[in-house]
C-alpha atoms as one frame of an Amber mdcrd trajectory, in Angstrom:
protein
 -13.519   3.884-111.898 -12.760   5.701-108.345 -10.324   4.336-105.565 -11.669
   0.659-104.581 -13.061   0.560-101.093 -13.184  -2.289 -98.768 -11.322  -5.345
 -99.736  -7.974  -6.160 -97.655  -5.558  -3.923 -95.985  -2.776  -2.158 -98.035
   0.108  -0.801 -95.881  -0.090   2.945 -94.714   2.146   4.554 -92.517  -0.255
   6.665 -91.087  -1.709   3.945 -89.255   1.182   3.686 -86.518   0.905   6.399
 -83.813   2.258  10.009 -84.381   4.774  11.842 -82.730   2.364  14.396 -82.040
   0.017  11.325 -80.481   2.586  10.117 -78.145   1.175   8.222 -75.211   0.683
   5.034 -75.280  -0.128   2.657 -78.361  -3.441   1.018 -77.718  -3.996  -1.906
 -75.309  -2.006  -4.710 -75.159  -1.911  -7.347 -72.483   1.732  -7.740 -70.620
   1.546 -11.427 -70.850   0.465 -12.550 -74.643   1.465 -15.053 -77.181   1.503
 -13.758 -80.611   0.600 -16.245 -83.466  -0.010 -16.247 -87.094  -3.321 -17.238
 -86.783  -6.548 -16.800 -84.297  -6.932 -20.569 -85.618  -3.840 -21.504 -84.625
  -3.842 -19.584 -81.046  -6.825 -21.795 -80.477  -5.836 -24.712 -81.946  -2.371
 -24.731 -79.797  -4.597 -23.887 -76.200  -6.851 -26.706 -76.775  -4.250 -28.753
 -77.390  -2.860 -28.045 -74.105  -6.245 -27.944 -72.426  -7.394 -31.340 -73.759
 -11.423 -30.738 -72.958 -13.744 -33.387 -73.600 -16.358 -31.136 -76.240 -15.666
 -27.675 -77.159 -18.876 -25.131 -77.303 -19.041 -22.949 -80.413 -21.665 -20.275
 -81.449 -23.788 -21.668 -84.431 -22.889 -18.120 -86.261 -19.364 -18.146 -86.627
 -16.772 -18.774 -89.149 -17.071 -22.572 -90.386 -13.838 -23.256 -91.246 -12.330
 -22.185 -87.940 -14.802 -24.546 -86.808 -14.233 -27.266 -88.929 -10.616 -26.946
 -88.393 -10.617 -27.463 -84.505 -13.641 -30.229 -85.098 -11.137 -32.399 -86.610
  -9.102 -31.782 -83.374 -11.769 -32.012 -80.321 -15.879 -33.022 -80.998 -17.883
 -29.569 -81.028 -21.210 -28.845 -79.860 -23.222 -25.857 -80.888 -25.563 -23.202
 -79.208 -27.067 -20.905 -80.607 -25.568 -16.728 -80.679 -27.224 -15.271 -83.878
 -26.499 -11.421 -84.351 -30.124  -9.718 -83.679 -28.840  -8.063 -80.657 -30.495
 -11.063 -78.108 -26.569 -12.354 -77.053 -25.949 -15.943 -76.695 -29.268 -18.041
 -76.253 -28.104 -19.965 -72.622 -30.741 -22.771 -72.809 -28.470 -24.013 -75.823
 -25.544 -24.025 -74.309 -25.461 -27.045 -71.930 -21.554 -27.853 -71.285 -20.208
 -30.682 -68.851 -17.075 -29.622 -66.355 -13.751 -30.594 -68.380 -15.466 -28.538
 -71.430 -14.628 -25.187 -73.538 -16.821 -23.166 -74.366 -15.826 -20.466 -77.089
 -17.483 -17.094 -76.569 -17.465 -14.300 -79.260 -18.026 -10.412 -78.946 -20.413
 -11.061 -82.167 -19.222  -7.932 -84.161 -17.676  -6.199 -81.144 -21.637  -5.333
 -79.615 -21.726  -7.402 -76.430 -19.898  -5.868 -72.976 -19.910  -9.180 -71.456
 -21.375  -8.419 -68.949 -23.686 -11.446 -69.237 -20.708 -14.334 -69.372 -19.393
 -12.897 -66.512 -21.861 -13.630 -64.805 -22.514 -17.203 -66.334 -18.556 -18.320
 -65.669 -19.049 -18.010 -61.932 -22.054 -19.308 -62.284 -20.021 -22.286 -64.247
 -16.352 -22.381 -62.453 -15.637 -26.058 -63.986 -15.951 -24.471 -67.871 -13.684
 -23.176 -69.210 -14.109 -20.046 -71.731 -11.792 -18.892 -74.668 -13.415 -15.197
 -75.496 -13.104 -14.258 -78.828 -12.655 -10.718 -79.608 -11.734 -10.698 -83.443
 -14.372  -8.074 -84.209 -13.057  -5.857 -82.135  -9.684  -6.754 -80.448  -9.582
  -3.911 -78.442 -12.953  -3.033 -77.046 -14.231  -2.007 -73.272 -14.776  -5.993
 -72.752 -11.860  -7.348 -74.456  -9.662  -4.792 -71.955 -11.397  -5.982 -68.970
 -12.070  -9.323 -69.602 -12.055 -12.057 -66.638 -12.116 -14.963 -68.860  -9.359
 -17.731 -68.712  -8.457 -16.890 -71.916  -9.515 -14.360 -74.836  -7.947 -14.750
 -78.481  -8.344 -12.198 -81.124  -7.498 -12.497 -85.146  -5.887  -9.033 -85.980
  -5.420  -9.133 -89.356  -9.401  -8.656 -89.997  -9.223  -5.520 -88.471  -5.849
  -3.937 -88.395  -3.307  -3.391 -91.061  -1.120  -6.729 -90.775  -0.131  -9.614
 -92.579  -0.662 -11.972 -89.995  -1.300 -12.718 -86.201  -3.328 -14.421 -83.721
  -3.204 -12.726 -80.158  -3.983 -14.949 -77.046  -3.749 -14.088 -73.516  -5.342
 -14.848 -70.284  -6.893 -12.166 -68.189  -6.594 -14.518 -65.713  -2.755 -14.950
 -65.847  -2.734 -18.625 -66.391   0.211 -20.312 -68.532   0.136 -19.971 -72.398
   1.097 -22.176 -75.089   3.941 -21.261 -77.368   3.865 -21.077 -81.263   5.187
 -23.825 -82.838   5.991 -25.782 -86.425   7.668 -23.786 -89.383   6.467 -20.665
 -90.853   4.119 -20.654 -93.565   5.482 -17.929 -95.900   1.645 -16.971 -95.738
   2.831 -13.429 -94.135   5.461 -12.857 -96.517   3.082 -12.708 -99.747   0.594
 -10.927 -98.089   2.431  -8.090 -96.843   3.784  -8.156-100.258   0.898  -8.182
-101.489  -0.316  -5.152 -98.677   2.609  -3.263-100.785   1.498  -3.809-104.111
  -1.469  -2.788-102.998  -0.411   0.491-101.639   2.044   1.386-104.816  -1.253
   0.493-107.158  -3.621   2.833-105.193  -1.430   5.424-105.282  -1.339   5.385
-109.154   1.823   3.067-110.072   1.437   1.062-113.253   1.061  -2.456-110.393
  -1.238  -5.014-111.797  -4.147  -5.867-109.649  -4.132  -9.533-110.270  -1.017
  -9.408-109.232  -1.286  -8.479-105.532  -4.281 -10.066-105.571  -3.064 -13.487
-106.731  -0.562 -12.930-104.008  -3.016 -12.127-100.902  -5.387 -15.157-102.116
  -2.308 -17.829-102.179  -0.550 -16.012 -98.970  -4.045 -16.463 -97.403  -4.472
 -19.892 -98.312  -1.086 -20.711 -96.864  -1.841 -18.886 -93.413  -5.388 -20.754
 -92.919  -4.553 -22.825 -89.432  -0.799 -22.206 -89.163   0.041 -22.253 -85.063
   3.583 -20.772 -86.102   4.643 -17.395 -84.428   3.353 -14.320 -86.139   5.816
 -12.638 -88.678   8.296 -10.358 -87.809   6.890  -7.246 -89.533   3.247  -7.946
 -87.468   5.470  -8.773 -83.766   6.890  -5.238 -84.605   4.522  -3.515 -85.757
   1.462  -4.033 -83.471   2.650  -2.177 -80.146   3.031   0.759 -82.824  -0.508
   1.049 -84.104  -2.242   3.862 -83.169  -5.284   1.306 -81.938  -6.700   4.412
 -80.386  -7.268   6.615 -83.712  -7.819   3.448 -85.972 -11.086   2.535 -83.689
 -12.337   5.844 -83.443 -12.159   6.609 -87.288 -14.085   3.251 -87.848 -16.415
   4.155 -84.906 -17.087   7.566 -86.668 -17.392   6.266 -90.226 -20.088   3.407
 -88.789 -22.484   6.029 -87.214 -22.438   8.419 -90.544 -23.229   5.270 -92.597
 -26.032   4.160 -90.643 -27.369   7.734 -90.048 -27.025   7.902 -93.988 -28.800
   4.684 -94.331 -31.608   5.210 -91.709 -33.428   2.232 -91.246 -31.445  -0.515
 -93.579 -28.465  -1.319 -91.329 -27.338  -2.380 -87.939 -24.923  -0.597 -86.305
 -23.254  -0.868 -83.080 -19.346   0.317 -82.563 -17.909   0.054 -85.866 -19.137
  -2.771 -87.820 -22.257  -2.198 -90.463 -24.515  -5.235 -91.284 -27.331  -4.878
 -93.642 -29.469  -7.835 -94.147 -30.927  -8.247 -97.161 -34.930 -10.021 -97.791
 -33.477 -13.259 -99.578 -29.743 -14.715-100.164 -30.747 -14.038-104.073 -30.588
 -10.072-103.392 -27.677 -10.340-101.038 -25.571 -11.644-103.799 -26.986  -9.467
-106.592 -26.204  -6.483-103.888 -22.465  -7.692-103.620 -21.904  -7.901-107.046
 -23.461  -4.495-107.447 -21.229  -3.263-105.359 -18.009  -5.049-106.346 -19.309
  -2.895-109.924 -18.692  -0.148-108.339 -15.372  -1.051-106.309 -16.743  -1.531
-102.910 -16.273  -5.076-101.538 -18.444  -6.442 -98.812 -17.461  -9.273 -96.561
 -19.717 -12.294 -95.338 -20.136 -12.886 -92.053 -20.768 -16.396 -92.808 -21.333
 -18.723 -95.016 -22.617 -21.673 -94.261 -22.753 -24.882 -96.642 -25.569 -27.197
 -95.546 -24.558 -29.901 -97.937 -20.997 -29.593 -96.223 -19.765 -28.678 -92.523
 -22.205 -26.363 -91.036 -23.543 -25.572 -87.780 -27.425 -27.080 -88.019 -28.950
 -23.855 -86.967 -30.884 -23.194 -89.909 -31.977 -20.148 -88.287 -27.674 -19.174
 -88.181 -27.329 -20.620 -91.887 -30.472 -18.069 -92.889 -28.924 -14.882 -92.208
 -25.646 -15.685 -93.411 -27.236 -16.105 -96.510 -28.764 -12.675 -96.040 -26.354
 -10.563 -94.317 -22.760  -8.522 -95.398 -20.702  -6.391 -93.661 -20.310  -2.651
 -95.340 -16.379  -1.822 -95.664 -16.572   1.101 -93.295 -12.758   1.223 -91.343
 -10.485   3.388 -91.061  -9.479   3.710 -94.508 -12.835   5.459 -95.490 -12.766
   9.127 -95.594 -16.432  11.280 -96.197 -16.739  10.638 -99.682 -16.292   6.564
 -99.885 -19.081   6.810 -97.039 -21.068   8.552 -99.500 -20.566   6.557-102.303
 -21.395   3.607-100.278 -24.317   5.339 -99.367 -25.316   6.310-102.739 -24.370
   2.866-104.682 -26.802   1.072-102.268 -29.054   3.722-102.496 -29.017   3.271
-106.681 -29.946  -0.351-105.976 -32.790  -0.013-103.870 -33.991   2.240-106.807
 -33.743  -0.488-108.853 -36.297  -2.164-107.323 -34.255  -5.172-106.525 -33.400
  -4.546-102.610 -37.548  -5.323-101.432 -37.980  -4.066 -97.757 -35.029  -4.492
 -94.997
C-alpha cells in the first residue's frame, strides 16, 4: 500500500524555520499562556471569569462542550458551516455572560463580531481560532480573549494557546502533568521512523497516540516542554501556505464536490450512510478523514438538528502540509473511484 496520508502528525524537522528562511517564526502574541489543552485554556479562564451561562456554537466539538457544561450552564446558537457566519437572532446573552466564538474552519475575518462586541460591551468573548491559529483575524483580533488548540494543526504533542488581544490578566496552568504529551510525541516518533521504512509496528504508535490522547482530553496543566520549545520555531509561515496551496489544487481537482476556503477541505456527503462508507473507503486506501463533529442525540449534543445533520454528512480531506502533488492526486482519484461506484449520489 503507498505512504498513509492524513491521520496525526509524525515529527519532521523540516517543519521548524530554515536558516535560509530567517526572519521571524510566525505570529505569536507577547503576552500568552501556553497549556496542554485548548480545553483546559478555557476551562482555567472561565474559572477565573465566573459568568453566569457560557454561549457556544451548536457546531462544535461536543466534548469540549460537555466538558466546560459540567463547569458553567451553556446555551447554544446556532453557527453551522454553509458560509452564512453565526446566526445573531440565536445568540441572546445577558451581561456577566461568555460567549465562545469560533473562526469555523479558519473562513470568517471577523469582521462581523467586531462589530457585535461593541455593540455588546457587557459580554464577554473567548475567540476560538483552532482551525487556523494563525490567520488575518486571529493576528488582529480585539476580543478579550482568543484560545487556539495547536496540536490539530501543527506538528506538536500538546498545547492550548490563550491570550488576550486586549491585554487583560491570564490564568496560569495548573495541576500535574498528564504524561499525555510524552506518549504522543513518542508516538509522533514512531511514527516518523515507520514512514520512513523502519521495521516500527503501527499498532504500536498508534496504541500510544490513542492512550496519550485520552490522557490529554481536559488537562489545564502547562504544555510540555518539547511543544513550549518548539512552537516559536515553526516555520508557521511555510506550514500555512503549503496547506493553503494543497486546499486550492484539491478543490480545483474536485470541482464542484468540496468547500474550500484557506486550507481546510469539507465535502459533504447526501446521507451519513455514504459519509461513512466514503471514510472507510478511504481509510482502504490509507487516507484518513477527520469529523468535524459528531454529534450523539441520544447523549450530549447541541439540539440543532440542523448542526447534528451535517456532522453526520460532512469530513474534512487530510490536505496539510504534509501532502506533496501526488497524495493530492490520489485523494483526488480514490474519491473519484467512489463516485464511480455509484455510491457518492449528487454533492
Amino acid at each position: 500500500m503507498s505512504a498513509e496520508i492524513g491521520s496525526e502528525f509524525h515529527w519532521d524537522p523540516a517543519a521548524l524555520l530554515s536558516a535560509e528562511r530567517g526572519g521571524l517564526p510566525g505570529w505569536l502574541p507577547t503576552r500568552r499562556a501556553l497549556f496542554a489543552t485548548g480545553c483546559g485554556a478555557i476551562s482555567s479562564l472561565l474559572r477565573s471569569l465566573a459568568p453566569g451561562r457560557l454561549h457556544m456554537p451548536t457546531y462544535f466539538c461536543a466534548g469540549v462542550a460537555e466538558a466546560l457544561a459540567a463547569q458553567v450552564p451553556i446555551a447554544w446558537y446556532r453557527h453551522l458551516p454553509d458560509g452564512r457566519g453565526p446566526r445573531w437572532d440565536t445568540l441572546r446573552p445577558a451581561d456577566g455572560d461568555v460567549v465562545l466564538a469560533q473562526s469555523l474552519f479558519g473562513r470568517d475575518d471577523g469582521a462581523a463580531w467586531d462589530v457585535w462586541m461593541r455593540a455588546h460591551p457587557g459580554v464577554t468573548v473567548i475567540e476560538d481560532h483552532s482551525h487556523d491559529p494563525f490567520s488575518a483575524w486571529a493576528c488582529a483580533s480585539t476580543a478579550a480573549y482568543a484560545v487556539a488548540s495547536l496540536r490539530k494543526t501543527l506538528p506538536l504533542p500538546d498545547g492550548g494557546l490563550l491570550w488576550s488581544p486586549r491585554g487583560l490578566d491570564l490564568p496560569a496552568p495548573s495541576g500535574p502533568g498528564s504524561g499525555g504529551a510524552e506518549l504522543k510525541l513518542t508516538a509522533m516518533l514512531l511514527k516518523a521512523a515507520w514512514l520512513d521504512g523502519r521495521p516500527v509496528p503501527k499498532d504500536h504508535f498508534r496504541e500510544l497516540q490513542q492512550r496519550g490522547e485520552h490522557r490529554l482530553l481536559g488537562s489545564t496543566a502547562a504544555a510540555s516542554a518539547f511543544t513550549t520549545a518548539v512552537l516559536p520555531l515553526l516555520d508557521i509561515a511555510g506550514i500555512r501556505a503549503a496547506s493553503a496551496r494543497n486546499a486550492a489544487e484539491i478543490a480545483a481537482a474536485l470541482d464542484g464536490r468540496v468547500t474550500s476556503d484557506g486550507f481546510r477541505v469539507q465535502l459533504t456527503c447526501p446521507s451519513g450512510e455514504v459519509r461513512d462508507a466514503l471514510l472507510a473507503h478511504l481509510a482502504r486506501h490509507g487516507i484518513y478523514a477527520p469529523v468535524h463533529w459528531r454529534q450523539n442525540r441520544a447523549g450530549f449534543w447541541s439540539g440543532d438538528d440542523e448542526a447534528a445533520a451535517l456532522a453526520e454528512r460532512m469530513l474534512t480531506l487530510p490536505v496539510d502540509h504534509r501532502c506533496g502533488p501526488g497524495d493530492l492526486r490520489r485523494i483526488a482519484e480514490t474519491i473519484e473511484g467512489f463516485a464511480r461506484m455509484d455510491l457518492f449520489g449528487v454533492i
